[in-house]
C-alpha positions in Angstrom: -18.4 -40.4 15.6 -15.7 -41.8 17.5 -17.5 -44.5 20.4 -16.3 -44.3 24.2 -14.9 -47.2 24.6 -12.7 -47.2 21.8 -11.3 -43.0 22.9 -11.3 -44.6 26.5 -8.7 -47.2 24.8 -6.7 -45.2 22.7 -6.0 -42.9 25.8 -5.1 -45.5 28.0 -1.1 -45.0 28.9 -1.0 -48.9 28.7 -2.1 -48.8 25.3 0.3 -46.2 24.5 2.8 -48.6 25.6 1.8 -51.5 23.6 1.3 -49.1 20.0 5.1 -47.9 21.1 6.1 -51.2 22.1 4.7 -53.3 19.2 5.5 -51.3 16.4 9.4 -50.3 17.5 9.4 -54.7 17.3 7.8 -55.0 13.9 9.9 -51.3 12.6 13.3 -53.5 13.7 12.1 -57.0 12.1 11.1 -55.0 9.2 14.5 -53.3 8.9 16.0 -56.7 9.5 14.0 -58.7 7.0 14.9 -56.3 4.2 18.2 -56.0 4.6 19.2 -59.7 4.6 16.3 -60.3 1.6 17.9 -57.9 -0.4 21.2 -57.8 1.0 20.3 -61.9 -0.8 19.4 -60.6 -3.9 22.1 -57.6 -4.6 24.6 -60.6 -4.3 22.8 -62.8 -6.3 23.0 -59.2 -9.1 26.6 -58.0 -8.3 28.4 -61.3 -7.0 27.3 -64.3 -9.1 30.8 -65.7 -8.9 30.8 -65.7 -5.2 27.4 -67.4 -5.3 28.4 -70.2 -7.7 31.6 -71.0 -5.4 31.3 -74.5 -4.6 31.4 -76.4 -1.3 33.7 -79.0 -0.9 33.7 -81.4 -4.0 30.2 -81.6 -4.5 27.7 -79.9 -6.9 26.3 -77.4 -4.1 27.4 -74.2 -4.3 27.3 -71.3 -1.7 24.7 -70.0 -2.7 21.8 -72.6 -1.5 22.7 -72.7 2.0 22.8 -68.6 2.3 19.2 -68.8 0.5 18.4 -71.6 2.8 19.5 -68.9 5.5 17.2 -66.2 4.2 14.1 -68.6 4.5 14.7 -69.8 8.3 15.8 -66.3 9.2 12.4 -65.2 8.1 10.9 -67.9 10.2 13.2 -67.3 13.2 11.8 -63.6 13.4 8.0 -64.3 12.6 8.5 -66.8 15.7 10.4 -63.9 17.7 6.9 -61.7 16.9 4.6 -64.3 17.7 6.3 -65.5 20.8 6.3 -61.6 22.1 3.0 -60.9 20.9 1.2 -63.8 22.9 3.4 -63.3 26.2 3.5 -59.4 26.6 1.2 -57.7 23.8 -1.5 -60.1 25.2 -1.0 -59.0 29.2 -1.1 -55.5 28.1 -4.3 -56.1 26.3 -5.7 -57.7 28.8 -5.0 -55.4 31.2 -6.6 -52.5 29.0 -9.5 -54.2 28.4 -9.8 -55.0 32.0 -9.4 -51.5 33.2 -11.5 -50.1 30.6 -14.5 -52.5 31.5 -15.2 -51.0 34.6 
């Protein structure tokens, strides 16, 4: 049995907005995640030679800074998340719980 308040939530248009909203945001950072991770590893599989190129006259190759790229990337978009989910996911809760409280 399904309790009031929570069918008085899921029919609340706001709420619909912030399902729609929230996952179209995580659907897109998903699809971006993935296709750098294992955009990453298919050339670390089918281009080693690029990879091992070396930078400048030193020991590093290409490779470690466009690892070094896949883990801040992954940083930057958790940040993105969390910096949307506490400004506008948390006003539209907010407001749900607000106008489903009275």
């Amino acid at each position: 049995m399904i309790d009031p308040v929570v069918a008085k939530i899921q029919s609340h248009p706001k709420y619909l907005e912030l399902r729609r909203a929230r996952n179209s945001l995580g659907w897109m950072l998903t699809l971006l995640m993935l296709v750098v991770y294992y955009g990453y590893i298919a050339l670390i599989a089918f281009n080693k030679p690029f990879l091992a190129q070396p930078i400048g006259a030193g020991v590093t190759t290409l490779g470690i800074p466009i690892g070094m790229f896949v883990i801040v990337f992954t940083i930057v978009i958790t940040g993105i998340y969390v910096r949307r989910a506490n400004s506008t996911y948390d006003d539209l809760t907010r407001d749900i719980l607000k106008d489903v409280a009275k």
